[in-house]
Structures are given as C-alpha cells and as structure tokens.
PALO-743074 format. One record per residue: x, y, z of N, C-alpha, C in turn; residue in one letter. Coordinates in nm, 3 decimals, m for minus. Example, Ala and Ser with C-alpha at 12.3 -4.5 7.8 and 13.67 -1.06 7.14 Angstrom:
((1.319, m0.569, 0.780), (1.230, m0.450, 0.780), (1.320, m0.330, 0.780), 'a'),
((1.285, m0.225, 0.708), (1.367, m0.106, 0.714), (1.290, 0.003, 0.787), 's'),
This chain:
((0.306, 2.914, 1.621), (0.302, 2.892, 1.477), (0.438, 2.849, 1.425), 'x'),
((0.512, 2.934, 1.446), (0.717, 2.897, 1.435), (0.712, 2.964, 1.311), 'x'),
((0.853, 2.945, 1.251), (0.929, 2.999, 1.122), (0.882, 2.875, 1.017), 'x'),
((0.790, 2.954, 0.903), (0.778, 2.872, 0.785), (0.856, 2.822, 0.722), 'x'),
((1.031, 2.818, 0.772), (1.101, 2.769, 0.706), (1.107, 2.666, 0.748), 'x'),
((1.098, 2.635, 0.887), (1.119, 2.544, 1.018), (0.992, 2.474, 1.040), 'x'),
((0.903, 2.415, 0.946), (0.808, 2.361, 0.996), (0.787, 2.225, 1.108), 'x'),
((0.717, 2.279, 1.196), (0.715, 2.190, 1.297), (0.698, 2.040, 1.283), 'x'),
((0.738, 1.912, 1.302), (0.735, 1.771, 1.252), (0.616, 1.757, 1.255), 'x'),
((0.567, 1.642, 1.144), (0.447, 1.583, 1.122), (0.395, 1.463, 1.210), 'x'),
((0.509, 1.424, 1.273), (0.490, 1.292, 1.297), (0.548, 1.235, 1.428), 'x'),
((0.510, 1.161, 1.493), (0.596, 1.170, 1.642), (0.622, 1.004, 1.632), 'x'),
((0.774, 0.994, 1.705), (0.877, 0.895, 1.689), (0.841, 0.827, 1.819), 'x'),
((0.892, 0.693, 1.814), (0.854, 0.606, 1.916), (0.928, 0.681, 2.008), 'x'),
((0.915, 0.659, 2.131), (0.932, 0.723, 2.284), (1.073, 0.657, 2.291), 'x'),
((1.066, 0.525, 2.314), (1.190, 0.425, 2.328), (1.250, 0.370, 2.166), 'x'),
((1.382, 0.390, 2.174), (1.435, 0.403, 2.060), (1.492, 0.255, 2.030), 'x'),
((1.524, 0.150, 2.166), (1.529, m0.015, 2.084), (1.450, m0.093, 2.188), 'x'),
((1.363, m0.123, 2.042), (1.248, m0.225, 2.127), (1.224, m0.346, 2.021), 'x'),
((1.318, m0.465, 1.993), (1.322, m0.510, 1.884), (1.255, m0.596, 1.821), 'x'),
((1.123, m0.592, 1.874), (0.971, m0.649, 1.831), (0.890, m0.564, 1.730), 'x'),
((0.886, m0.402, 1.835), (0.843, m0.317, 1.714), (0.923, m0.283, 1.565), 'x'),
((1.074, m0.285, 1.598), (1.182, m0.248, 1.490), (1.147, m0.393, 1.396), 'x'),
((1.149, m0.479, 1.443), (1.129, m0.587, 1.337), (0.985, m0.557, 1.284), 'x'),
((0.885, m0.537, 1.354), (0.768, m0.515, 1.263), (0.749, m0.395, 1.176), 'x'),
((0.837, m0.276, 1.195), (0.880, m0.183, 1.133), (0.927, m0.194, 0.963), 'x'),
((1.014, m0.307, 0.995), (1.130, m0.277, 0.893), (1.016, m0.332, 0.816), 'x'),
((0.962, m0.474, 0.851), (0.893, m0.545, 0.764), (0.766, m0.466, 0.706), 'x'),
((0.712, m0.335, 0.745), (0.644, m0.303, 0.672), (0.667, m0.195, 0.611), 'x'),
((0.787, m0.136, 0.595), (0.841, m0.050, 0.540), (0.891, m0.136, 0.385), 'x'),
((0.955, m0.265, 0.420), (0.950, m0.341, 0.260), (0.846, m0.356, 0.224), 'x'),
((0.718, m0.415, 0.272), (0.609, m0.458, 0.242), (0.522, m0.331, 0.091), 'x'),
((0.549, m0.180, 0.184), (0.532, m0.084, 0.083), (0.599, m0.010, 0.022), 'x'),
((0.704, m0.044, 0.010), (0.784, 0.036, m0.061), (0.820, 0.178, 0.001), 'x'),
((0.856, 0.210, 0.110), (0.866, 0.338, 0.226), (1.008, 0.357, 0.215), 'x'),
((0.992, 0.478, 0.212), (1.150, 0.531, 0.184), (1.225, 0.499, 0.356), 'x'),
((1.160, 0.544, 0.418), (1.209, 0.501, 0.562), (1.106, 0.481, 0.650), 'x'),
((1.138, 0.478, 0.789), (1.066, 0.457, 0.903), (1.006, 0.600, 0.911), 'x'),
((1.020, 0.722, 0.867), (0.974, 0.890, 0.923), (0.820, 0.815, 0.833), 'x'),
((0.809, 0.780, 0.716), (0.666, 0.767, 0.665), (0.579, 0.720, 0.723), 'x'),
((0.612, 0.538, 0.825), (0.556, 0.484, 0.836), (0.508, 0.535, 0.969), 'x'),
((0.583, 0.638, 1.055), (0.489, 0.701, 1.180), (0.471, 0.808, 1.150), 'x'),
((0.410, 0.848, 1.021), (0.398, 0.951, 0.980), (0.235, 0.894, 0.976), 'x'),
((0.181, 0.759, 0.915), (0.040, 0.708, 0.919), (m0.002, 0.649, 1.077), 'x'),
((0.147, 0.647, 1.160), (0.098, 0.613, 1.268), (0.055, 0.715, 1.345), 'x'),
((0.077, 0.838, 1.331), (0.045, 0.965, 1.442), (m0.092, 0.982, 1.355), 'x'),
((m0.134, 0.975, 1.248), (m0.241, 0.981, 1.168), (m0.376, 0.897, 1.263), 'x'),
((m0.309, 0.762, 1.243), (m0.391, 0.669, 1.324), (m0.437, 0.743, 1.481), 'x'),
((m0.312, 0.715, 1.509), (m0.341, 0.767, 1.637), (m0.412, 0.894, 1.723), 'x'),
((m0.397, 0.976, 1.633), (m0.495, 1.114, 1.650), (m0.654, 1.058, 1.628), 'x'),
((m0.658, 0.971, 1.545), (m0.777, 0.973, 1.485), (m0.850, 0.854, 1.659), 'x'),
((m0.778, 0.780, 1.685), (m0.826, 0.690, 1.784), (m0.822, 0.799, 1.879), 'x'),
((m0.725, 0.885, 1.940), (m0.761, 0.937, 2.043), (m0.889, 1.017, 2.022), 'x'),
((m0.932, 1.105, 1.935), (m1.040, 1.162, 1.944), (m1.165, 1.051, 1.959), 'x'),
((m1.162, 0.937, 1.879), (m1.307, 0.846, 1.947), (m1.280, 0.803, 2.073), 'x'),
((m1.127, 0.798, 2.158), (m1.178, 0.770, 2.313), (m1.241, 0.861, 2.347), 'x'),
((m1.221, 1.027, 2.355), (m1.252, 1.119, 2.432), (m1.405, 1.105, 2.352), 'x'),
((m1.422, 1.113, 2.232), (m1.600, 1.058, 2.255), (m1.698, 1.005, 2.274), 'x'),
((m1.589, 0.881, 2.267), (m1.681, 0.762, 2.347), (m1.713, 0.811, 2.510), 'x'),
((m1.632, 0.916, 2.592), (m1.638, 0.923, 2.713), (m1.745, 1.049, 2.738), 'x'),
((m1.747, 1.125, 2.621), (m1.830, 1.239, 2.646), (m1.996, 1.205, 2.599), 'x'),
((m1.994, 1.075, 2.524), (m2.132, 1.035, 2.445), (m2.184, 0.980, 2.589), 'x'),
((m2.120, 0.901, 2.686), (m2.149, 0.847, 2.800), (m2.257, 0.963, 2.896), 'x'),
((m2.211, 1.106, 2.884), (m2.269, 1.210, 2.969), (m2.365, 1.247, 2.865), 'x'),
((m2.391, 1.218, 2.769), (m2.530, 1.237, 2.663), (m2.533, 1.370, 2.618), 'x'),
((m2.393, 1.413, 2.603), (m2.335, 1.579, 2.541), (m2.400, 1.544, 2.427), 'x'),
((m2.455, 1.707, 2.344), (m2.513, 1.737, 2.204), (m2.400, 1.742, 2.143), 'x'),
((m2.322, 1.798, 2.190), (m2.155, 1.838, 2.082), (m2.104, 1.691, 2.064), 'x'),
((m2.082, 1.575, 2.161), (m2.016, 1.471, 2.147), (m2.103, 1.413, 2.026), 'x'),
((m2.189, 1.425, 1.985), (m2.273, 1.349, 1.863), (m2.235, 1.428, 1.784), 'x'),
((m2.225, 1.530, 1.789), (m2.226, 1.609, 1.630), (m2.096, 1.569, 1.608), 'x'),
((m1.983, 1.610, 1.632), (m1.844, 1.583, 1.643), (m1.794, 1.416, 1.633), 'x'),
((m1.900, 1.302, 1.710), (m1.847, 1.161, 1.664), (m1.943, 1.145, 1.486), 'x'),
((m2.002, 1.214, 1.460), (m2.037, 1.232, 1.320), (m1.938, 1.293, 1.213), 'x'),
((m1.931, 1.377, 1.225), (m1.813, 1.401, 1.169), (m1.674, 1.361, 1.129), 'x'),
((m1.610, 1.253, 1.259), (m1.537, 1.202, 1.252), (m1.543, 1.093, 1.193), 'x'),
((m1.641, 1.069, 1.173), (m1.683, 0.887, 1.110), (m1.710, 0.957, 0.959), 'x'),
((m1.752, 1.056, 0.880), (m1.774, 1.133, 0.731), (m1.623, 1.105, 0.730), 'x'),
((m1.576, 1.220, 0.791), (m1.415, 1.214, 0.771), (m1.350, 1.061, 0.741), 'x'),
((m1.360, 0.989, 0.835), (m1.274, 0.845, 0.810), (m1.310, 0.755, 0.685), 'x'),
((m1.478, 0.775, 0.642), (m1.556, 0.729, 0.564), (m1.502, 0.785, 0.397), 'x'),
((m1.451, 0.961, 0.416), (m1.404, 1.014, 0.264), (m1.222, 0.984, 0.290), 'x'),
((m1.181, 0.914, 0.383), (m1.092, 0.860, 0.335), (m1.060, 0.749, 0.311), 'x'),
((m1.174, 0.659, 0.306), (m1.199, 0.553, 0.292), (m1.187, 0.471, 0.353), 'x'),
((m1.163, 0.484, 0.530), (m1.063, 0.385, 0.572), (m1.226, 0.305, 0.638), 'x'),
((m1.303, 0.366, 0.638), (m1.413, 0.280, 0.703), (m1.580, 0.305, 0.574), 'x'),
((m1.626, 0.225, 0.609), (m1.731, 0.225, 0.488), (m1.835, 0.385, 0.485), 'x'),
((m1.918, 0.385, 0.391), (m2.009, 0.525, 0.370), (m2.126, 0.523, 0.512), 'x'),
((m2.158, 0.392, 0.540), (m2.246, 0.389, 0.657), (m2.210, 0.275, 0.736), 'x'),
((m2.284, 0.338, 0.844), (m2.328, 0.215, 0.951), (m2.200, 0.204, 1.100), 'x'),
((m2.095, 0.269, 1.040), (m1.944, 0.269, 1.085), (m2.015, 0.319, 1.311), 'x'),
((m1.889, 0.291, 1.367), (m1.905, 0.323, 1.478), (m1.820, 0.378, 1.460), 'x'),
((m1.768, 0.420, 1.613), (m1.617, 0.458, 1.748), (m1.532, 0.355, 1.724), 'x'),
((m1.601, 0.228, 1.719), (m1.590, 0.137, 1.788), (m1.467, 0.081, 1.660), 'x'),
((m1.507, 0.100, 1.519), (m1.439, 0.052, 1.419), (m1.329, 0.147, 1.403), 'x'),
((m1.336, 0.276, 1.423), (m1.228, 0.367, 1.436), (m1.096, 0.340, 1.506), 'x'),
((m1.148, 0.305, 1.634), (m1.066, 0.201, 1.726), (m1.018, 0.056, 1.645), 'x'),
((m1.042, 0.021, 1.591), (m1.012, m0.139, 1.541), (m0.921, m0.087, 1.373), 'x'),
((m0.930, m0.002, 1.387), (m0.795, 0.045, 1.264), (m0.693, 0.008, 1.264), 'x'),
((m0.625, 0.024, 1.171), (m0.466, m0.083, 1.212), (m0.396, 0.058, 1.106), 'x'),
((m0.247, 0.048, 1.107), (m0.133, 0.116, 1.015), (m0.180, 0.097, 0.892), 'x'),
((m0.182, m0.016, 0.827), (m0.216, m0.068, 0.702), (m0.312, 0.013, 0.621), 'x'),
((m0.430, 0.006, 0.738), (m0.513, 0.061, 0.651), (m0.473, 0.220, 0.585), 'x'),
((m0.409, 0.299, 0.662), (m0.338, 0.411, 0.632), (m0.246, 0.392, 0.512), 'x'),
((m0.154, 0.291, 0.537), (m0.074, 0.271, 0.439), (m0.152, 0.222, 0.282), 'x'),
((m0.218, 0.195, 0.302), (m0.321, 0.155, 0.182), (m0.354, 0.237, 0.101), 'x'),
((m0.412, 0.356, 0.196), (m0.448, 0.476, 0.159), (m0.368, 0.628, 0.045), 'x'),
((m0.219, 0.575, 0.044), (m0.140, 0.614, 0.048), (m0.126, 0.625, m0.132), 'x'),
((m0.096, 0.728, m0.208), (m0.073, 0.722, m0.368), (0.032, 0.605, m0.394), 'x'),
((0.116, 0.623, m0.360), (0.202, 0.456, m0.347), (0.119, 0.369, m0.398), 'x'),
((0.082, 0.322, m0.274), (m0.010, 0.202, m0.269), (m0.104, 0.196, m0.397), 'x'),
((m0.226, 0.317, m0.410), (m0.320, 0.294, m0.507), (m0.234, 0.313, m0.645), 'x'),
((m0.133, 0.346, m0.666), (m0.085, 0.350, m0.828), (m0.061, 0.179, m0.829), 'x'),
((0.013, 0.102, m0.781), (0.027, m0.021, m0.778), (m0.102, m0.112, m0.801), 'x'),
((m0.164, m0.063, m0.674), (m0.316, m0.154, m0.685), (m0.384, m0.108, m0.815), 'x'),
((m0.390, 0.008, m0.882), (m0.490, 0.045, m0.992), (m0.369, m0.057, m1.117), 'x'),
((m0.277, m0.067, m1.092), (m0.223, m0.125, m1.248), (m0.131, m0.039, m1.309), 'x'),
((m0.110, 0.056, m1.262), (m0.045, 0.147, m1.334), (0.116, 0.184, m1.306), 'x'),
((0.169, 0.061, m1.222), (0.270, 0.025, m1.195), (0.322, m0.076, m1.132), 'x'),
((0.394, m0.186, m1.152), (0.438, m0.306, m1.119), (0.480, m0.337, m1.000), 'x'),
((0.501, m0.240, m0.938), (0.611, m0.254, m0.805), (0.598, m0.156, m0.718), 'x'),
((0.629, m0.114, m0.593), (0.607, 0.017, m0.530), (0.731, 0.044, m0.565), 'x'),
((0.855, 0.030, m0.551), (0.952, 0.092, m0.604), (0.919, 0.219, m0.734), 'x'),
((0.875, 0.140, m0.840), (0.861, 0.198, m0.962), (0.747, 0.300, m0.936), 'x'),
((0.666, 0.277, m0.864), (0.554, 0.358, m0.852), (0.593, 0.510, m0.769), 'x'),
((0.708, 0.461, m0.662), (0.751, 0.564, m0.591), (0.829, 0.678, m0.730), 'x'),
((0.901, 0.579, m0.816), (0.967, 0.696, m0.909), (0.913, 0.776, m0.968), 'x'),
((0.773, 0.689, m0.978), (0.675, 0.743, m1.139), (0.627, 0.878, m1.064), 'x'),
((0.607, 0.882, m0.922), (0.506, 0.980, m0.851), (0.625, 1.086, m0.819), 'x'),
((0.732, 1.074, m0.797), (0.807, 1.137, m0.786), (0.887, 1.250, m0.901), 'x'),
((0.925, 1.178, m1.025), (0.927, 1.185, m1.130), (0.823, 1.277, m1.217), 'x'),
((0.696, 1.310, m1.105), (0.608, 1.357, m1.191), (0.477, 1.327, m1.354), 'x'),
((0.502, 1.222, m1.327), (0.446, 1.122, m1.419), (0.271, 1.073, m1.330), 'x'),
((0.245, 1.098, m1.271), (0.108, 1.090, m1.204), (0.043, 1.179, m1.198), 'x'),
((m0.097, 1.164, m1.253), (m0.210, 1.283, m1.214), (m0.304, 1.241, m1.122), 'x'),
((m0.321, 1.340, m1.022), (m0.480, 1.323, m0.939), (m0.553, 1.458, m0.926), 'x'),
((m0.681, 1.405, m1.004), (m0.774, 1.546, m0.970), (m0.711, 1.661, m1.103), 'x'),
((m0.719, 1.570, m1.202), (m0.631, 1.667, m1.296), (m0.521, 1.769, m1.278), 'x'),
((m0.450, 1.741, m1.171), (m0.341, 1.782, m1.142), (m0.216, 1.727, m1.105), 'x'),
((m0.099, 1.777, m1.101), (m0.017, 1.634, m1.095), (0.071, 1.625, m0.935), 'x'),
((0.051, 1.525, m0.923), (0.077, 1.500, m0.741), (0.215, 1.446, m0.712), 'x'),
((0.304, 1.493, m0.680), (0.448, 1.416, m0.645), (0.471, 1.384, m0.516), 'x'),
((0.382, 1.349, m0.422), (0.397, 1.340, m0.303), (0.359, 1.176, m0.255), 'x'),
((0.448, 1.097, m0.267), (0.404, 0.923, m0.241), (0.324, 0.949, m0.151), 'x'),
((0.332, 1.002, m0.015), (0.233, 0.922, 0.085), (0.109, 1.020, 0.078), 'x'),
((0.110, 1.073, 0.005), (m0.068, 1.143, m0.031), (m0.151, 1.072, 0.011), 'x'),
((m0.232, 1.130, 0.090), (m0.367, 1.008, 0.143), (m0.483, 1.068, 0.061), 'x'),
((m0.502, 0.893, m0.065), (m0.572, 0.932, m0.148), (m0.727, 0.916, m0.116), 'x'),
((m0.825, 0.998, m0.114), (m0.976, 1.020, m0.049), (m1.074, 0.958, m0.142), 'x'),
((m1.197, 0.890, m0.112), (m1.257, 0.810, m0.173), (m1.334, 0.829, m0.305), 'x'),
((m1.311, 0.956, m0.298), (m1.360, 1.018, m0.440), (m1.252, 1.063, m0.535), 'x'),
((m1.164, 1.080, m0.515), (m1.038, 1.072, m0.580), (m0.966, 0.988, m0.624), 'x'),
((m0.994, 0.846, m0.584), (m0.949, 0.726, m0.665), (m0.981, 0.699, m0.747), 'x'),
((m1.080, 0.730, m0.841), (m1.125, 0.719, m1.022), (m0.997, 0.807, m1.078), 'x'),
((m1.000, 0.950, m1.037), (m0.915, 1.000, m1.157), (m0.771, 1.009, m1.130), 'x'),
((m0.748, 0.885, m1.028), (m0.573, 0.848, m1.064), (m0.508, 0.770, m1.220), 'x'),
((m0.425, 0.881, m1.269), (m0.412, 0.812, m1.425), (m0.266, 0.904, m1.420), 'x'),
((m0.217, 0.832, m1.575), (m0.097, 0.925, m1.602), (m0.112, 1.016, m1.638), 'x'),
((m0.005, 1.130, m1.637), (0.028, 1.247, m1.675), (0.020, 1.253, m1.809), 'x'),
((m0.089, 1.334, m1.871), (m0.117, 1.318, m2.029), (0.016, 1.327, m2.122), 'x'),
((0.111, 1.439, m2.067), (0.255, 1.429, m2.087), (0.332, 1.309, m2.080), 'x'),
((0.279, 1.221, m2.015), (0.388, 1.099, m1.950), (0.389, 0.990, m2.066), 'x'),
((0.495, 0.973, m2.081), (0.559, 0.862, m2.206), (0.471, 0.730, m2.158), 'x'),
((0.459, 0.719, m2.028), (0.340, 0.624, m1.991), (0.254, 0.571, m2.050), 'x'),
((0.188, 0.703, m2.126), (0.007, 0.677, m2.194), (0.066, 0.571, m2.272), 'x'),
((0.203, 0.574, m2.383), (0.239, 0.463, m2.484), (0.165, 0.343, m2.430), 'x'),
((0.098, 0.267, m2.476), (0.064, 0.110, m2.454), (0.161, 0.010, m2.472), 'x'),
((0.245, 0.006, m2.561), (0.379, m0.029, m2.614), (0.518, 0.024, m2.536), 'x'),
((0.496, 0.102, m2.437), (0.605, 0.120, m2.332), (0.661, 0.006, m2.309), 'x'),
((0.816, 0.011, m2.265), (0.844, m0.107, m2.208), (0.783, m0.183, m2.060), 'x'),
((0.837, m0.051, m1.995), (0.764, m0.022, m1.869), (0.598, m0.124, m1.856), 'x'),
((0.499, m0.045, m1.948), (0.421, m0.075, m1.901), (0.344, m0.255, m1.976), 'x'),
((0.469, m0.278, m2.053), (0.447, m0.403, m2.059), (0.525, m0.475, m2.025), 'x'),
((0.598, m0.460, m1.917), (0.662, m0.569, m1.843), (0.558, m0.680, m1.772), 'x'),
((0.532, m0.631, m1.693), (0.434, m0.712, m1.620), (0.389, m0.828, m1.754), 'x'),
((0.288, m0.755, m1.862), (0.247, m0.872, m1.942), (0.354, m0.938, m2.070), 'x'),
((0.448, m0.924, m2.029), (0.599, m0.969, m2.113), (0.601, m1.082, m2.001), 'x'),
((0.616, m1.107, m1.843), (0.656, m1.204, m1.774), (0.520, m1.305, m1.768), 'x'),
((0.374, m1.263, m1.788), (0.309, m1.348, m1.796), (0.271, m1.440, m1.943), 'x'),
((0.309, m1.405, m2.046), (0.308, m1.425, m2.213), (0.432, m1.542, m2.198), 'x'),
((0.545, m1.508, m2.121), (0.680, m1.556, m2.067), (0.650, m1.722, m2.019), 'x'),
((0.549, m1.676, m1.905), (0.521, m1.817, m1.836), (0.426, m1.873, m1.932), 'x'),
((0.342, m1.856, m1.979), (0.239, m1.962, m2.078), (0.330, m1.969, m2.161), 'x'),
((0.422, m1.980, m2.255), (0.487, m2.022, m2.392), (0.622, m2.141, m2.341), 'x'),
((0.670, m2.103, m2.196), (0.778, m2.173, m2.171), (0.686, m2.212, m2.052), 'x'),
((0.633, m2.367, m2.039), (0.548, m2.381, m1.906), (0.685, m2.488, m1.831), 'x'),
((0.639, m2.507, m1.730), (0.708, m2.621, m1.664), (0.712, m2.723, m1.726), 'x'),
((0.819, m2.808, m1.726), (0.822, m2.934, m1.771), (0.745, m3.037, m1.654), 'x'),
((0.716, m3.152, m1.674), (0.674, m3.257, m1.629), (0.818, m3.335, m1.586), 'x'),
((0.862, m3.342, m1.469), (0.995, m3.410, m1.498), (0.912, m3.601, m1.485), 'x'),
((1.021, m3.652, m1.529), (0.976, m3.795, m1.567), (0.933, m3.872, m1.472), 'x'),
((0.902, m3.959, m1.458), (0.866, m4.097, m1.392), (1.014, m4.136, m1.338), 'x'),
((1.053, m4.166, m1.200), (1.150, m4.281, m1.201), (1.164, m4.389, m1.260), 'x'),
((1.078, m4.468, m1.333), (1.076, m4.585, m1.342), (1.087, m4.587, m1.536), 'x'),
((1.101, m4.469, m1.538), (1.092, m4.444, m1.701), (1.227, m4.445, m1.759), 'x'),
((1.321, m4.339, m1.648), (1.473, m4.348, m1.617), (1.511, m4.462, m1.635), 'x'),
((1.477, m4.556, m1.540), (1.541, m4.690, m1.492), (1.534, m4.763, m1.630), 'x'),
((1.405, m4.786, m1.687), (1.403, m4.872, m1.804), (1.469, m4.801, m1.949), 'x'),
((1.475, m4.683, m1.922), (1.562, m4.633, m2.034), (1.732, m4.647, m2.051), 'x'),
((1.740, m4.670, m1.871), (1.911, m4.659, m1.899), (1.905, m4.820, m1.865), 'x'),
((1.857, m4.940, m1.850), (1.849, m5.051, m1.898), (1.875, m5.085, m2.064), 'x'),
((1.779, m4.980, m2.148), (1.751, m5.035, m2.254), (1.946, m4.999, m2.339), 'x'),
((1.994, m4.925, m2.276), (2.135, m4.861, m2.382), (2.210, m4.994, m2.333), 'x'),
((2.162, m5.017, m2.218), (2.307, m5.183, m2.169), (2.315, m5.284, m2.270), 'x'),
((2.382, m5.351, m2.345), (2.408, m5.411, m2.429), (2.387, m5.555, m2.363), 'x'),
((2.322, m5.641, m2.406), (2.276, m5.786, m2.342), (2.432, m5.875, m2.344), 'x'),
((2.428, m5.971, m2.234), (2.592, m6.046, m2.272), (2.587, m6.180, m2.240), 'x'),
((2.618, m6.221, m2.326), (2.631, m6.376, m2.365), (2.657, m6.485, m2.270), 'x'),
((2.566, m6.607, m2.276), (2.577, m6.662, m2.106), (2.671, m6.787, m2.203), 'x'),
C-alpha cells in the first residue's frame, strides 16, 4: 500500500530515456494540448496501455471459450464506452486495441473546456481549471487532466462564482473581438500589374518631338 504521503507514481516513463523519434513526437503533442509536461502525457499513455493489455489477455482467454473472459471483455468495453473513448455499442477488443494517446488526451478537462467554447486556448483553459473557475457535476474540478466521462460532458460550465458567467468579459469575448476584427478590416485586393504600369505612365509628362 506505502505511506499516504508517498504515493506510489501514476504513470510509467519510457524504459529508454533518448530515442529521438519518440521525444520529437512527444514534445509535439505536449504543444498540441497544452500539457504542462511530458509526466501528463504518459500519464494517458499507461492509461492506454493498461486498457490494451487487458483486451490481449482476453482476446487469449475468449479463444478457450472461458465464461469469466466474456463477462469481463463486457465490462471493459461499458467502461471504455462511459469514457467515451469508443461508441455505446457494437465496440470490440479489437477497437480497444486500435486506440491511440489522443483519444485519451481528448478526454481530458483541458481539452473539453476548449472544445465546449468556454475557452480560447488550452493555455487559458489550463488557468481557468486551475484557478478554480470550472464546474463539473456541480462541483468544482481543478484537476486539467480529469478524464471527463460521457455523461459528464453536458454539465461542464463555469463556476457560478466565476467572473466568467459576465458575457461582456474581456476574456470571453476575445475570440469574437478577433472575428468582428476580420469582417470590418477584410483583405485588400492588391492591384492588377498592369493598372500600376498605366498609372505611373499617366504622372510622366509627354515631351516635345
């Protein structure tokens, strides 16, 4: 069990420490979501990965036509299904296996405050959740990589407290301040070459033969 002060890690670190295919695909998806570091992003990878190892070992025990291996690859597919990462029916092993990071990362309060609208950027979204300015489940959640469950994504909203609710926030009209921005000042049309040419013709003063 260990010392509750000392809780044991969540998450297990690559084996080999420079491998600079994975580190580059790392970094890039650590910007991609806004991740405070690399501990988050194999924090959804040991996630993943638990979840795939249990459909090998059932894909191998469904083979011997075990009663437990059915009840148990049922379960595991409800489970993946209330976290949304695979649909309400029809799902296999087989799609469990075909999971990727992403979809984890998707899953993530981060992610859905951004995707619902309720923040511009993962940056900002990381503050807002941090900051305490987010409710889920009528309660308020400060934990970015919360893996948010499929019934719990309706009542992500602000903190009834949160200066947020304002409609007139700055904050929350940035976003439609830069699009109001682009329709009033559009691109110009730059000219014709040939419009140039006959214009700086027309200032030449004609000269006497």
């Amino acid at each position: 069990m260990g010392d509750p002060k000392f809780p044991r890690r969540s998450y297990d670190a690559p084996s080999h420490p420079w491998q600079g295919e994975r580190i580059k695909a790392e970094h890039e998806l650590v910007r991609n979501y806004g991740l405070k570091n690399k501990k988050e992003f194999w924090k959804a990878q040991t996630i993943l990965r638990n979840l795939r190892g249990q459909s090998r070992d059932l894909q191998a025990r469904l083979r011997t036509g075990e009663r437990q291996a059915e009840i148990e690859t049922e379960k595991i597919l409800k489970k993946c299904a209330r976290m949304g990462l695979l649909p309400m029916e029809g799902s296999t092993l087989d799609d469990v296996l075909a999971l990727n990071e992403e979809k984890i990362l998707n899953r993530r309060l981060q992610t859905m405050v951004v995707t619902k609208g309720l923040a511009t950027t993962y940056k900002q979204a990381r503050q807002m959740i941090v900051h305490g300015h987010i409710y889920l489940n009528e309660r308020r959640v400060t934990i970015p990589g919360y893996i948010v469950k499929r019934n719990e994504e309706s009542s992500i909203r602000y903190d009834p407290s949160s200066p947020f609710n304002d409609e007139m926030h700055p904050m929350r009209n940035q976003k439609n301040k830069a699009t109001s921005t682009a329709n009033v000042n559009p691109v110009k049309k730059k000219p014709d070459i040939d419009e140039d040419i006959d214009k700086e013709f027309e200032d030449v003063p004609e000269t006497e033969e």
